[in-house]
C-alpha positions, 0 to 999 in steps of 0.5 A, spaced: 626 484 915 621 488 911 617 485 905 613 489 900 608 487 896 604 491 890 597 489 886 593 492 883 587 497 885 581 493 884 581 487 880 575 483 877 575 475 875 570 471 872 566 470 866 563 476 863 569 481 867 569 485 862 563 488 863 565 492 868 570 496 864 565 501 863 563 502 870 571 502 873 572 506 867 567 512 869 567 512 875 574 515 875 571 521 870 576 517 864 572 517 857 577 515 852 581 509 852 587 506 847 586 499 846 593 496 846 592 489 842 596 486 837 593 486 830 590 477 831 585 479 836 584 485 832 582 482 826 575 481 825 575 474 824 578 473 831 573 477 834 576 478 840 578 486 840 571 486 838 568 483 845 571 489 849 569 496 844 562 492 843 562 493 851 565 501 850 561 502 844 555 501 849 557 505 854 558 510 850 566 511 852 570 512 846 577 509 843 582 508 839 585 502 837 593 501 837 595 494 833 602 496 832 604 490 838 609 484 836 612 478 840 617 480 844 615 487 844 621 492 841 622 499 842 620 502 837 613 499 837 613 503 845 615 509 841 610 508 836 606 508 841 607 514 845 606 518 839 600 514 837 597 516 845 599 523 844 596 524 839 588 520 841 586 525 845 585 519 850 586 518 858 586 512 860 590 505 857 587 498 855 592 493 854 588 487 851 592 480 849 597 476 853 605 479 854 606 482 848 601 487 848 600 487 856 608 489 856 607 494 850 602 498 853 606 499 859 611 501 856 607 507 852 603 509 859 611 510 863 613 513 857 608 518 856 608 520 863 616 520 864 618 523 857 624 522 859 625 515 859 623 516 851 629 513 849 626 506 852 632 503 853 633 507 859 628 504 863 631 497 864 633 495 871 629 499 876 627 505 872 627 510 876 621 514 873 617 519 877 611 518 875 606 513 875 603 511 868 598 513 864 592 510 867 592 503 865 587 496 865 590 490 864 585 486 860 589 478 859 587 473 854 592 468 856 593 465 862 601 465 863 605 472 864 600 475 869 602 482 866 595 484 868 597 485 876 605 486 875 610 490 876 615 489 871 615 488 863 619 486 857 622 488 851 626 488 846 633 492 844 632 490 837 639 493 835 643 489 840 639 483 839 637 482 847 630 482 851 631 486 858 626 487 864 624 494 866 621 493 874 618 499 876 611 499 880 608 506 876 607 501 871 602 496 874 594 497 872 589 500 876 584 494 875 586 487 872 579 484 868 580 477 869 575 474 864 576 466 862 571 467 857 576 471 852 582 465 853 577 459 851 579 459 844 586 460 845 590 454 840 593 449 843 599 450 842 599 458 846 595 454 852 601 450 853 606 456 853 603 459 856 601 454 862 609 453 862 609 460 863 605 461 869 608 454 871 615 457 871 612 464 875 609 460 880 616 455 881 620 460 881 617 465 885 617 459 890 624 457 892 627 465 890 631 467 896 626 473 896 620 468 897 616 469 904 609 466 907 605 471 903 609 468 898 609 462 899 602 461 899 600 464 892 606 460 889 605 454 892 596 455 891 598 456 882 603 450 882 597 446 885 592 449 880 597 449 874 599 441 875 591 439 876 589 444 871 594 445 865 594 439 861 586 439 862 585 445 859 590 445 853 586 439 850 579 444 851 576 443 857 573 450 860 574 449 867 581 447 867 582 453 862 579 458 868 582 455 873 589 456 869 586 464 869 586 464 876 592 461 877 596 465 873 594 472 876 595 468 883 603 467 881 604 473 879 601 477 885 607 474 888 612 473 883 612 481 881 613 482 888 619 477 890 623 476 884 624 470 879 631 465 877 635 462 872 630 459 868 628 467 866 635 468 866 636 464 860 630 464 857 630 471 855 635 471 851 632 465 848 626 470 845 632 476 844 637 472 839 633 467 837 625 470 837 623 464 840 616 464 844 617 465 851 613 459 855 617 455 850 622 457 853 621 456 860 617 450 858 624 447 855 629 451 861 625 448 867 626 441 869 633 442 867 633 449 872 630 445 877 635 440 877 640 445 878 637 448 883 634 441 888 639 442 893 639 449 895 631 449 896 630 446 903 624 443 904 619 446 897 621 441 892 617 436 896 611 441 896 612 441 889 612 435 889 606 433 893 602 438 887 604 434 882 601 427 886 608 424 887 607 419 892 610 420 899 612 427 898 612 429 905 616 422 907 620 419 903 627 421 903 628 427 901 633 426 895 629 422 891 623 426 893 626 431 890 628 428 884 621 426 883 619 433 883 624 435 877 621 429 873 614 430 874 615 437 871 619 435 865 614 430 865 609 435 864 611 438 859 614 433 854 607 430 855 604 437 854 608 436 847 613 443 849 620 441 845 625 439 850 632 441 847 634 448 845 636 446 837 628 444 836 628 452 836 633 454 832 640 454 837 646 452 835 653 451 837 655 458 835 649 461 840 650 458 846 656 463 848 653 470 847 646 467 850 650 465 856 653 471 857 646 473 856 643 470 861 648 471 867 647 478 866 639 477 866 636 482 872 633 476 875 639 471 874 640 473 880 633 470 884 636 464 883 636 459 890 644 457 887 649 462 885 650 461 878 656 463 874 657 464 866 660 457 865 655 453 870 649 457 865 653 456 857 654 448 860 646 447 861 645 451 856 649 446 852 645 441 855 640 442 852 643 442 844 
């Protein structure tokens, strides 16, 4: 079997990374860029879109600024964005932000290249685009999607009420700028999503049936920091905070490559039905996933459990072992203050049949280690009420 693995052409990590745009920028003859971000970092008050056009602003590059960004990312914001990029004069992208301006600014950069995919809906699944993408840096200010090295995006088909993956390596960023500094004041609230995210990517990414040793090794080294460093980073500390940023990046080279499960699957409709944020989503999904899942994962579950410090992880009986790793999640995130059931974000029973037919057809329900059907999903889903 051959395993293939796409990242990024270069990538720069830690405090102050952004004060390489400029150089990664010239050195590839760009000189204007579109900053996509969403229009809370584009507020002054923020400050943090600020931050990188100071640092263009030195350099002397131009730019413009798109905020026409929102959670879940719709189409007709990507088809905004187009237009808007054509008519800037610029040559290369920056998306700046978390998932949503990170997926939006991918979006915009196929479209513009691939004009045939305007329609936006065309390019769920395996887009079979021809083009690679205007050239795009992906600048993070959260520690949870890993958009900045992937190759997939999400968006929302507004008009059927449904979020859908688009899997296409034209659309990874040239160079990801990985800088810790731009995520330490991040709400509280955001970190926890977003370290629910990462910890999902990780997990997920570890028991597919696509994993493998390279894998493997980048899950299994993020599910090791997530669990030290997450609850840590939530309550404000830096280094646990950059931690999470590394980590994040770390899953998401191996989970862009191998592939996600059912906790993605269900999430997904979550956010499309009923907005709800994604890492909350996952945050919710995950231990009741897992539990789903224990039997059919051979011997990862005591790994993740040795992550979370369970005691005799690696020899104890491996039922209970686990069993331990599921309750050590879950553990997490209610301690982390994540709402636990599917209601306290606004599902009701009229929901679960359309979010489970949702989520069997979801492009990485499929990733999952256990085969799922559409009744096994609405019954976890019903679970969760």
């Amino acid at each position: 079997m051959v395993n293939r693995m796409i990242f990024n052409q270069t990538g720069f990590f830690g405090r102050g990374a952004i004060q390489e745009i400029p150089a990664a920028a010239k050195s590839r003859g760009f000189t204007k860029a579109m900053i996509v971000t969403d229009p809370v970092l584009a507020d002054p008050n923020n400050g943090t879109a600020k931050r990188v056009t100071d640092v263009l602003d030195a350099a002397g590059i131009g730019y413009e600024v798109f905020t026409n960004v929102k959670a879940n990312p719709p189409v007709e914001c990507i088809q905004d964005g187009v237009e808007k990029f054509k008519a800037s004069g610029a040559d290369f992208l920056i998306g700046l932000g978390g998932g949503s301006p990170q997926d939006t600014c991918k979006g915009i950069g196929i479209v513009v290249a691939n004009p045939e995919f305007g329609d936006i809906l065309s390019l769920e699944g395996v887009a079979d685009t021809k083009n690679p993408a205007v050239p795009t840096f992906g600048v993070p200010t959260t520690a949870g999607t890993a958009s900045e090295t992937t190759i997939n995006y999400v968006i929302t088909d507004t008009a059927n009420k449904r979020k859908f993956v688009a899997v296409d390596p034209h659309d990874i960023p040239i160079v990801a700028f990985v800088d810790p500094d731009l995520m330490d004041g991040m709400p509280r609230g955001l970190k926890v999503a977003t370290g629910l995210d990462a910890l999902t990517h990780a997990i997920e990414g570890y028991i597919t049936p696509g994993a493998w040793a390279l894998s493997d090794a980048l899950c299994l080294k993020s599910i090791q920091m997530i669990a030290a460093n997450l609850a840590k980073s939530a309550d404000g500390d830096k280094e646990a905070g950059e931690a999470m940023a590394y980590a994040s990046y770390i899953n998401g080279m191996a989970y862009s490559n191998v592939g996600l499960g059912l906790v993605h699957g269900m999430a997904h409709p979550l956010g499309g039905r009923l907005g709800v944020a994604h890492g909350v989503a996952n945050g919710i999904l995950l231990p009741t996933v897992l539990e789903y899942n224990k039997d059919y994962s051979g011997e990862k579950y005591r790994d993740i459990a040795a992550a979370f410090g369970v005691p005799g992880a690696y020899t104890n009986d491996l039922e209970d072992v686990r069993n331990s790793a599921v309750a050590a999640v879950r553990h997490l995130a209610k301690e982390l203050d994540n709402p636990t059931t599917i209601s306290e974000v606004g599902a009701t029973e009229a929901d679960l049949e359309p979010l489970a037919k949702d989520a069997f057809a979801d492009v990485c329900t499929p990733g999952n280690p256990r085969e799922a059907t559409e009744a096994d999903i609405l019954e976890m889903y019903k679970s969760l009420m």
